[in-house]
C-alpha positions as CSV (number, residue, x, y, z in Angstrom):
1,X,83.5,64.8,84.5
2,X,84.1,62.7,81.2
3,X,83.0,65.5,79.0
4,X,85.1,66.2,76.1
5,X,84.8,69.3,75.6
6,X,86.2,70.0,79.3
7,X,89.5,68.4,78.0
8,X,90.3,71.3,75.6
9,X,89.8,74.4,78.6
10,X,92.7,75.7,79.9
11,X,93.3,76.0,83.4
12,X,95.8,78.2,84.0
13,X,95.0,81.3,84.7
14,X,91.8,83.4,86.7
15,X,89.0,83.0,84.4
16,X,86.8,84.5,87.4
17,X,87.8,87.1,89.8
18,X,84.1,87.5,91.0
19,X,81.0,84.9,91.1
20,X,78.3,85.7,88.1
21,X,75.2,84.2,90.1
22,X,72.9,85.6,92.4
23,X,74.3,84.8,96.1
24,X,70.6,86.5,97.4
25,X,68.5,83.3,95.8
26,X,71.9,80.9,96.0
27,X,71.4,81.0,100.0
28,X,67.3,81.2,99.7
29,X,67.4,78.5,97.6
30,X,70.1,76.1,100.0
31,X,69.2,77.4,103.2
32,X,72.8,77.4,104.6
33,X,72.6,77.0,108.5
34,X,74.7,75.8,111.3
35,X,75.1,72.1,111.3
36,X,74.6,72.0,107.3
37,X,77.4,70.9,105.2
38,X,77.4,72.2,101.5
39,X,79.7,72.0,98.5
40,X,80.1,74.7,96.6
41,X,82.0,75.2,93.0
42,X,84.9,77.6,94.1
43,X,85.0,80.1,91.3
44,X,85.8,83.4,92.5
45,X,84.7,82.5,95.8
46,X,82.1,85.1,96.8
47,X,79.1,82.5,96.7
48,X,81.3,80.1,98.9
49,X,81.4,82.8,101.5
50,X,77.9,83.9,101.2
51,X,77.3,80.6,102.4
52,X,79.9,80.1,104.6
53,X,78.3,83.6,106.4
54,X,74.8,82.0,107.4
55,X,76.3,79.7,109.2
56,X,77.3,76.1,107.1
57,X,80.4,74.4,106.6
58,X,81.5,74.8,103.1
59,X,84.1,73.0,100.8
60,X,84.9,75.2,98.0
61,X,86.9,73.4,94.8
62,X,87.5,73.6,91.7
63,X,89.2,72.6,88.6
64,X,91.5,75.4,88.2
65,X,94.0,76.3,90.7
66,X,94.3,79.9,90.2
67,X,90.6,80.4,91.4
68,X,91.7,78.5,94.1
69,X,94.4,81.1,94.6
70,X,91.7,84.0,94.5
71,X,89.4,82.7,96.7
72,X,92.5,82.0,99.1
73,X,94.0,85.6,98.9
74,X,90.2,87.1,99.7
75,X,90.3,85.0,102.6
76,X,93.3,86.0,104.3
77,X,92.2,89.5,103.4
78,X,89.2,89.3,104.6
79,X,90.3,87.4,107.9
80,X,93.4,89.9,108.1
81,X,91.8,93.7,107.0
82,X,89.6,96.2,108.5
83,X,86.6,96.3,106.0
84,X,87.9,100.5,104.7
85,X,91.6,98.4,103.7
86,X,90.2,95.3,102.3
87,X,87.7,97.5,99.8
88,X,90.8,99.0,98.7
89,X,92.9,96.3,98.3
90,X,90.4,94.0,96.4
91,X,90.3,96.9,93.7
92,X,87.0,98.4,94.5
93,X,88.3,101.7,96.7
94,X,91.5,103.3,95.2
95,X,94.9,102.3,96.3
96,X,98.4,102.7,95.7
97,X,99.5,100.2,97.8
98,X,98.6,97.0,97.2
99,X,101.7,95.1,96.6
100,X,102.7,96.4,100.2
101,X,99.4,95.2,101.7
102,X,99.8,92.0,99.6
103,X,103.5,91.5,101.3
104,X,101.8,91.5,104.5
105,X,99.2,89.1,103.4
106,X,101.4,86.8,102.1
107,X,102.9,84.5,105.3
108,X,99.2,83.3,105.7
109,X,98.6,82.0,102.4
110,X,99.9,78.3,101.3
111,X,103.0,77.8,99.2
112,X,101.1,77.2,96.0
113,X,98.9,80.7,96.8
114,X,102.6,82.1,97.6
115,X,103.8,81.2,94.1
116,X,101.0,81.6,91.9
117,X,100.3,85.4,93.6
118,X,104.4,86.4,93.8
119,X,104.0,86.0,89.6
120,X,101.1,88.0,89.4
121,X,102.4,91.9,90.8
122,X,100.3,93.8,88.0
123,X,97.3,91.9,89.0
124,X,97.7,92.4,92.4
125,X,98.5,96.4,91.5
126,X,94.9,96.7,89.8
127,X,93.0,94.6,92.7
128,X,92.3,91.5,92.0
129,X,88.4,91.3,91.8
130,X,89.7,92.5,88.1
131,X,91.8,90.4,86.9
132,X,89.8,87.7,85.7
133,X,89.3,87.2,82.1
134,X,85.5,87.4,82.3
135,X,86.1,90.5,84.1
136,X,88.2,92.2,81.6
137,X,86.2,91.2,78.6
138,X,82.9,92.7,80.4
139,X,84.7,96.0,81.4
140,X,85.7,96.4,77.7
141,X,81.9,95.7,76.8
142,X,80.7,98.4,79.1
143,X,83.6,100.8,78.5
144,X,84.1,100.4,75.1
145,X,81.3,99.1,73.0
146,X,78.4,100.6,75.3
147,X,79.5,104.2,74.2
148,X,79.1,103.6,71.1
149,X,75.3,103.1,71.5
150,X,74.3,105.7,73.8
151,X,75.8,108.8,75.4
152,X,77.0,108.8,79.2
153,X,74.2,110.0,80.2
154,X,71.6,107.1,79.1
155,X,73.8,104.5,80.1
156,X,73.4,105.9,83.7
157,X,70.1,106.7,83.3
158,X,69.4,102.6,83.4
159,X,70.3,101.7,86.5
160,X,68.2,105.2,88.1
161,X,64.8,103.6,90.4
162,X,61.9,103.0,88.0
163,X,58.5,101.8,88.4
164,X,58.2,98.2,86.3
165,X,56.0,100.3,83.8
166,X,58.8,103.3,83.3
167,X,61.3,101.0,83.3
168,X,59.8,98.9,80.8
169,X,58.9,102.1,78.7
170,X,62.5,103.1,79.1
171,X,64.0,100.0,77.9
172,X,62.3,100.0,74.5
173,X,61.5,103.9,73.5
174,X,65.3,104.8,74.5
175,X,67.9,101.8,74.9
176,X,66.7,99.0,72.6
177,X,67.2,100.6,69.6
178,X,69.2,98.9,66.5
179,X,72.6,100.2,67.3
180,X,72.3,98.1,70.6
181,X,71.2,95.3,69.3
182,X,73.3,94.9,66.4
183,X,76.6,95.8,68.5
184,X,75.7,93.4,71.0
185,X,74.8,90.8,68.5
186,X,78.9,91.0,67.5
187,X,80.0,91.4,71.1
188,X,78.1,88.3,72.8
189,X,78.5,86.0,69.9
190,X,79.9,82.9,70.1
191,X,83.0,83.4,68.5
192,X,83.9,86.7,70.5
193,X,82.2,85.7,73.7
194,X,84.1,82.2,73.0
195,X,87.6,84.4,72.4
196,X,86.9,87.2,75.2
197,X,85.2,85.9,77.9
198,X,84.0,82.3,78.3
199,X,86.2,79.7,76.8
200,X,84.9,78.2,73.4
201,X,84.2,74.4,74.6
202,X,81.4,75.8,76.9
203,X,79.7,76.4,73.9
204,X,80.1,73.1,72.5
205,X,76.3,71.5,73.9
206,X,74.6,75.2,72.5
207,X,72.2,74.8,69.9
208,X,71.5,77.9,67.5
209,X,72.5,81.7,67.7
210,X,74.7,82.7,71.3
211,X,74.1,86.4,71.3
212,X,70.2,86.2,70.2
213,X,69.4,84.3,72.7
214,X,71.5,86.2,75.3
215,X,70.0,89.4,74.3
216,X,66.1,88.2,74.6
217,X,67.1,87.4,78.2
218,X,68.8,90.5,78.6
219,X,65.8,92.8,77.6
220,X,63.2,90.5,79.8
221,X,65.6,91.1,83.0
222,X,66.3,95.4,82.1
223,X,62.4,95.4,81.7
224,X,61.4,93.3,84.8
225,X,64.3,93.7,87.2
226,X,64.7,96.4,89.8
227,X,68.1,97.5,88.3
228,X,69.2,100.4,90.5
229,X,70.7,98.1,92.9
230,X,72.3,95.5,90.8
231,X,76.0,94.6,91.4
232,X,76.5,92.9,88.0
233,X,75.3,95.6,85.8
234,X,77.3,98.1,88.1
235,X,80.3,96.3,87.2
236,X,79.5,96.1,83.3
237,X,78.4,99.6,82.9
238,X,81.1,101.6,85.9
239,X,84.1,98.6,85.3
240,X,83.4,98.5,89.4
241,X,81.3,97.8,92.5
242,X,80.1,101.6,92.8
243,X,76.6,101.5,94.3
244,X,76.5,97.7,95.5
245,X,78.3,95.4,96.4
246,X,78.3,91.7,96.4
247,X,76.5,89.8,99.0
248,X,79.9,89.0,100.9
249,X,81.1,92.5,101.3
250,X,77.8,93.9,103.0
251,X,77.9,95.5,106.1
252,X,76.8,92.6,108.5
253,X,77.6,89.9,106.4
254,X,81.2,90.3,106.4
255,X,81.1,90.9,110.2
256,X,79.6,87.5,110.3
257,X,81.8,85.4,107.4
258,X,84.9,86.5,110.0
259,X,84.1,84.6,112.3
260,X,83.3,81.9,110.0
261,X,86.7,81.4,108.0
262,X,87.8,78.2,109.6
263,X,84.8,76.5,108.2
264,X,86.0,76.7,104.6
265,X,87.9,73.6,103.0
266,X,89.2,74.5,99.4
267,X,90.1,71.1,97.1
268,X,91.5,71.1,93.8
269,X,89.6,68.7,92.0
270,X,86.6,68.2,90.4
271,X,82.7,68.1,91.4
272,X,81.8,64.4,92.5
273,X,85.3,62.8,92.2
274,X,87.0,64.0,95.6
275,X,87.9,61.1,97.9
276,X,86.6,61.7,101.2
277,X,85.1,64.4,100.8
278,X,81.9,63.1,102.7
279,X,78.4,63.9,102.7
280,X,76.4,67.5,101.9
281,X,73.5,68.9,102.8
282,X,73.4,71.1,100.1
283,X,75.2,71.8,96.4
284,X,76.1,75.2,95.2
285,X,76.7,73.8,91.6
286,X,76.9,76.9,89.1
287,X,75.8,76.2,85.7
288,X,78.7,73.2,85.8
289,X,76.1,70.9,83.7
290,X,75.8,72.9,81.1
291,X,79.6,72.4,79.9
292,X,78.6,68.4,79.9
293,X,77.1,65.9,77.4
294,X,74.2,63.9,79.1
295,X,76.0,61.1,79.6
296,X,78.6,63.1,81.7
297,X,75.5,64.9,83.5
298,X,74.1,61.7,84.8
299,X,77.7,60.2,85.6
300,X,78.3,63.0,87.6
301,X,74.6,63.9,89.4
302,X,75.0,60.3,90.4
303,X,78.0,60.8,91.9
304,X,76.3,63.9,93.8
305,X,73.3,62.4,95.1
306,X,75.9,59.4,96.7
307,X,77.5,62.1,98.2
308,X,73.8,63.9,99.5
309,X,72.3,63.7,102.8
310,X,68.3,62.8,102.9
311,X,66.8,66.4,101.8
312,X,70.4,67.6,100.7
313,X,69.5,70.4,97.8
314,X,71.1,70.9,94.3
315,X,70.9,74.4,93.1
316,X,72.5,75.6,89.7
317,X,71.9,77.6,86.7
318,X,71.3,77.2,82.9
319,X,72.2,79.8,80.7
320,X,72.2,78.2,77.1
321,X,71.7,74.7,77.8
322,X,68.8,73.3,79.4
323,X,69.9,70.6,81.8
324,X,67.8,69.0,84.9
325,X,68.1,65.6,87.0
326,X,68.5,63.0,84.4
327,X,65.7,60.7,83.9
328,X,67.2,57.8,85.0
329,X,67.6,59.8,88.4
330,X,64.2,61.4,88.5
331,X,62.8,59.1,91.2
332,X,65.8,60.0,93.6
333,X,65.0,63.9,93.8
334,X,61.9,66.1,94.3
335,X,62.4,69.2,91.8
336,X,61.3,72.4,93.8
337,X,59.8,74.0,90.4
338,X,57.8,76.9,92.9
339,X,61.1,78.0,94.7
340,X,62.9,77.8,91.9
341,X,60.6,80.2,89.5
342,X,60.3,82.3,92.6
343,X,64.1,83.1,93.1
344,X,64.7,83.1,89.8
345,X,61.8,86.1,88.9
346,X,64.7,88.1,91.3
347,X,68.2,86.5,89.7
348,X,69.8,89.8,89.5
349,X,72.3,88.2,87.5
350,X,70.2,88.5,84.2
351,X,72.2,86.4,82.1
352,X,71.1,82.9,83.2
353,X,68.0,81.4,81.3
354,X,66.9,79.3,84.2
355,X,67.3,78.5,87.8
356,X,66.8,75.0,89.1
357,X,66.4,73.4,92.9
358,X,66.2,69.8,93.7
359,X,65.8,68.3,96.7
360,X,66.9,64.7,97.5
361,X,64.2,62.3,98.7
């Protein structure tokens, strides 16, 4: 993890209080199973335990140590709260008593948890599923700028069940008109999107206009996806999980990732470079690459396949930058193009340009 630009991003504080990708295809695409081993980027943790609830072992890390601390906190909740309690206390129920619930929380979680959480009360006050910077720049977005292009009622009126042909009809007779795309422009450039939600050096490897870009893959997905259900556009357009929630919190699923807790390992460190960490079976990778220069990419997908069992998968997701096995590697992995297109025709997360799934040999 050589990169450059890496060296410039600041790591201390929650840049992620949720995961932005698609648990539903993460887990089609990795098959997570008893006796499977995967590593997983940590972030804000709800793809790690979407995993972890099929059944694998999972080590979670990352870079920054106050996702470490998120992902930590929602898993003594989780392990510790009935599900009515634990809605409340993440910040997606109201409640007034979330430093109290917190206090109770707080002998199970390590001493670095212990510290970075004791210096965070008005964090902990709003729920913490909020207070990530990606978080508060996208409830701005929705609360904020949104308004400012259509009345209340048309901004709900996008996530009400269409067929593909209404909803296509809808998207470009009502919402796609040049109010939205001239505010959005401003809003998801690079400079703002650099300032308010992702850090400027992820930008560094984009070529041409951010928010163009980002808005021709926004109108493909509001015209093609079934957006009634969506938990990420829920989130932008409410500032909340109102209708859905994400894959870890659904009834079933968090019965199962219970259970499953003691199977989770959380490193501070980075992707490829953590001594004895052992062999996968599979690679929940984000859209990591994409922050890299080739020369990092290749240094670091070799590190990943000496790290792979035979048939271990790679999944992870392009948003600006196109990035796949390096050449040099090609021979070592079998690209899963069909699975790939297939899961990502359903990314609900409709900010990602491309999904990608690789399979060692």
């Amino acid at each position: 993890m050589s990169s450059p630009s890496l060296h410039r991003v600041k790591f201390d504080f929650i840049r992620y209080a949720n995961c932005w990708e698609d648990a539903d295809i993460l887990c089609e695409a990795l098959q997570p199973a008893p006796g499977k081993r995967i590593f997983s980027i940590a972030s804000g943790g709800d793809n790690a335990f979407a995993l972890l609830a099929e059944g694998a072992e999972v080590l979670a890390a990352d870079l920054n140590p106050a996702q470490l601390a998120v992902v930590e906190l929602k898993s003594v909740a989780i392990r510790t709260l009935e599900r009515a309690e634990l809605l409340a206390f993440l910040g997606i129920q109201p409640a007034s008593n979330r430093l109290e619930t917190f206090q109770n929380l707080r002998a199970d979680l390590s001493p670095a948890a212990q510290t970075w959480w004791d210096a965070q009360p008005d964090a902990l006050a709003a729920g913490i599923i909020h207070a990530g910077k990606f978080e508060r720049f996208l409830r701005t977005f929705g609360q904020r700028i949104l308004p400012l292009v259509h009345r209340r009622r048309t901004i709900e009126a996008l996530m009400q069940p269409r067929s593909p042909e209404d909803r296509s009809r809808f998207y470009r007779q009502t919402w796609d008109n040049r109010r939205w795309r001239a505010l959005f422009k401003i809003a998801m450039s690079r400079p703002v999107l650099g300032r308010g939600g992702r850090d400027p050096a992820f930008f560094q490897h984009v070529d041409g206009p951010v928010s163009i870009r980002l808005l021709s893959r926004v109108g493909q997905a509001f015209q093609t996806l079934p957006l009634e259900e969506n938990p990420w556009l829920d989130y932008i357009l409410h500032g909340n999980f109102t209708r859905t929630l994400p894959r870890y919190l659904r009834p079933g699923i968090l019965e199962s990732l219970r259970k499953r807790l003691d199977h989770l390992t959380l490193v501070h460190g980075p992707a490829g470079n953590l001594p004895d960490a052992g062999r996968f079976d599979g690679f929940n990778l984000s859209d990591i690459f994409e922050y890299l220069d080739p020369p990092a990419c290749s240094e670091l997908y070799g590190k990943l396949l000496a790290q792979s069992n035979p048939g271990a998968r790679l999944a992870y997701w392009n948003m600006l930058v196109p990035r796949a096995v390096p050449l040099a590697l090609a021979e070592q992995v079998t690209p899963l193009t069909e699975l790939a297109a297939e899961c990502f025709a359903r990314d609900g997360a409709f900010f990602y340009s491309d999904f990608v799934v690789e399979e060692v040999v």
